[in-house]
N, C-alpha and C positions, 0 to 999 in steps of 0.2 A: 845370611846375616853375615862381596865389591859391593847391596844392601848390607853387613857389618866387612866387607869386601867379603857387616852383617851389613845400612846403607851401603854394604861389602856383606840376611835375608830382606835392607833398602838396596843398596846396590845387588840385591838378588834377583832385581826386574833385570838388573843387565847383566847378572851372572852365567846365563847360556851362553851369550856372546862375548862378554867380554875376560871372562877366565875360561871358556875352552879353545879363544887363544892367546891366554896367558899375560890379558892385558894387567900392565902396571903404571901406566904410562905420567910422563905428561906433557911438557909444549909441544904445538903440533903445525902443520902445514893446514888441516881443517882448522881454522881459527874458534879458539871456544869463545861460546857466548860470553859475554861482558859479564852477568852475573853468576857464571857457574860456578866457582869457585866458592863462594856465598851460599848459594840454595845449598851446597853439598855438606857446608858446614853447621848451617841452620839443621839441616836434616840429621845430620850425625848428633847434635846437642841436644835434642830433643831426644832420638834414640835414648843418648845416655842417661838423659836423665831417668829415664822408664827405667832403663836396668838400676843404675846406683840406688833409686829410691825404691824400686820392687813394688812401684803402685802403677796400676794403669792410668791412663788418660783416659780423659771422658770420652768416651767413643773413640771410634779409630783415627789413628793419625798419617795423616796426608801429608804427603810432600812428591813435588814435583823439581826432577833433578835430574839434570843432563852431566856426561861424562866427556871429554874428548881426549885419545889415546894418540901419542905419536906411533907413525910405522915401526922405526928402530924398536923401540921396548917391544912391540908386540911380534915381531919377527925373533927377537930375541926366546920371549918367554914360549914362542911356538915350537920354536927349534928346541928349547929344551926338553920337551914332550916329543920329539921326536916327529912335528907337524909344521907342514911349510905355510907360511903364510904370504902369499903374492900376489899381497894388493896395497894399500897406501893407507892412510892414518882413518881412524874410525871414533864416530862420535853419536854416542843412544844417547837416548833420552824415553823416559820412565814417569808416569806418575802414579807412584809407592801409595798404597792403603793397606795398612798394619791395624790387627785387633792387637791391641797391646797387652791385653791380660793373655791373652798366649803367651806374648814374651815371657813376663811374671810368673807366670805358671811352669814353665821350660827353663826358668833360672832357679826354680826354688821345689821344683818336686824332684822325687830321687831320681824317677825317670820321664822323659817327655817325648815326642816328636811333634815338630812345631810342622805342622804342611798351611803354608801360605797362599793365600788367593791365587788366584791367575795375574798376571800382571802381563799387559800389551809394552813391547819394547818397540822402539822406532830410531833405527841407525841409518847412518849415512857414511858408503864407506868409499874411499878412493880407488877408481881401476882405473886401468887405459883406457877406457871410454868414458870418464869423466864419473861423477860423486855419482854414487849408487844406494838407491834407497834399500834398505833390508828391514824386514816386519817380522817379529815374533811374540807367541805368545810362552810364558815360562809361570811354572808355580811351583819353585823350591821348597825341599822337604830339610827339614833339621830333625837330628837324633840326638838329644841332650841325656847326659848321665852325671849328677850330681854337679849341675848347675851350667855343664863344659862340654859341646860339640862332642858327638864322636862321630858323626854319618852326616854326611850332605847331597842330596839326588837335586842335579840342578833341575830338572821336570820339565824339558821341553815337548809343550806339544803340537805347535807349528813353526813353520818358519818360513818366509817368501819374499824372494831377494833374486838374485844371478845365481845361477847354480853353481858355478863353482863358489861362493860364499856360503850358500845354503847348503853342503856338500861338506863342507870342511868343519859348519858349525853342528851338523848332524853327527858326524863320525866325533866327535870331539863330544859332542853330549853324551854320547851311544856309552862311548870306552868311558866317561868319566862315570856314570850311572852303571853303570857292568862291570867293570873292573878296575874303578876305580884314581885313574889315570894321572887324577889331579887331585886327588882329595886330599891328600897331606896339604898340601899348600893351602886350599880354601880352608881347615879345619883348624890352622895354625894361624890363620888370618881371622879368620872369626873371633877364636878365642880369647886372640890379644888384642882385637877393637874389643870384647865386650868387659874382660878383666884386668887390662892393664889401660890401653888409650881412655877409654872414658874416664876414668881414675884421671887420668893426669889431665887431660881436655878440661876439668873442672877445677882441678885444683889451680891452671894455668888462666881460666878465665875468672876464680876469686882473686888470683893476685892482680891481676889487672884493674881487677873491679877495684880493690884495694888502694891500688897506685891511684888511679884516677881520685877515686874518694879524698885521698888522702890531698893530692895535688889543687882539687876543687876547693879541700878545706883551707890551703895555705892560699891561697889566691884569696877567698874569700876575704880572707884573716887581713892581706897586706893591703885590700880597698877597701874593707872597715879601718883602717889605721892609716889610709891616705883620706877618708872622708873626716875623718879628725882631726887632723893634720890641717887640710882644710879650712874646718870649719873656726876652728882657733885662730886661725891665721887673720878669718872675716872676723872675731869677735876681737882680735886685737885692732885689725885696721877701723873695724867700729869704734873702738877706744880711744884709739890716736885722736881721730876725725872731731869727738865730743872735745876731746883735751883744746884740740886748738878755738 
């Protein structure tokens, strides 16, 4: 919850790979899909809205949402954990099924652990030998205490790719589920998509809704008052027309 980076436990399909190497990323040399950007938001709104309203959804909710990370960011945020990453820019893609009354239930009981599905990841990553497929399967665990992350096990249980990528994302799940490696940063990344971003992601799409509302009303308003305008104009040349 890169699922909250929770779509960051959604972006938790791509949380094995893409925070145990520290992706943050964004434009890239793999070119993203034309609509990713879009699914990832759709899926994040939806998220939020479970959380803010504290109801489930009818049944579980689905979304399918692809990620693409530049190399830079992801060398960067590797190196800071003190792991190399050398290979080229990387792009998963996930289709997330969430029981949402877990969520609700792990935001509002004093204590929870949220352990989520399995989730099949499918990345495509750049080597010297040209775009390389990597397969895994992951099912992230969350430890909620009084509504707020404390523990995250990203829960890798396969992974099958080139070994040096399968190599690097084992030893990377290993140390973060062991000791920890990365957990400050997914913990602090969760927390503020689920207590603070979705807060403002709302408030940000009422005032738009607002502005448009309000911009449609004036529009409306100024061609009711050109169809009058108008219409007068024909009732006077009607006028004229009888006069002569």
């Amino acid at each position: 919850m890169y699922v909250c980076r929770c779509v960051r436990a959604l972006r938790a399909g791509v949380l094995a790979l893409s925070v145990s190497a520290g992706l943050t990323g964004v434009a890239s040399a793999l070119e993203p899909d034309g609509d990713e950007k879009a699914r990832l938001e759709a899926c994040e709104r939806r998220l939020c809205d479970v959380i803010l309203d504290k109801a489930p959804a009818k049944g579980p909710m689905a979304c399918d949402i692809a990620k693409t990370w530049n190399r830079t960011k992801i060398e960067d945020g590797a190196s800071a954990k003190t792991l190399k990453w050398g290979f080229g820019d990387a792009r998963c893609h996930v289709a997330i099924k969430l029981e949402t009354a877990g969520i609700v239930a792990a935001l509002t009981a004093p204590k929870y652990e949220l352990q989520t599905n399995p989730h099949q990841v499918a990345c495509e990553v750049e080597t010297d030998g040209g775009v390389k497929p990597v397969k895994a399967r992951v099912a992230p665990k969350l430890k909620f205490e009084g509504g707020k992350v404390s523990k995250i096990w990203i829960g890798l249980q396969e992974i099958d790719g080139p070994s040096g990528i399968t190599t690097l994302v084992r030893s990377a799940a290993y140390l973060e589920d062991t000791f920890g490696i990365f957990h400050k940063d997914m913990v602090k990344q969760v927390n503020k998509f689920v207590h603070e971003k979705c807060a403002k992601s709302r408030a940000d799409r009422i005032r738009v809704e607002r502005i448009a509302h309000t911009k449609a009303a004036r529009e409306a308003r100024l061609a009711a008052a050109a169809r009058r305008r108008e219409a007068a104009k024909q009732r006077r040349a009607a006028l004229l027309q009888k006069q002569e």
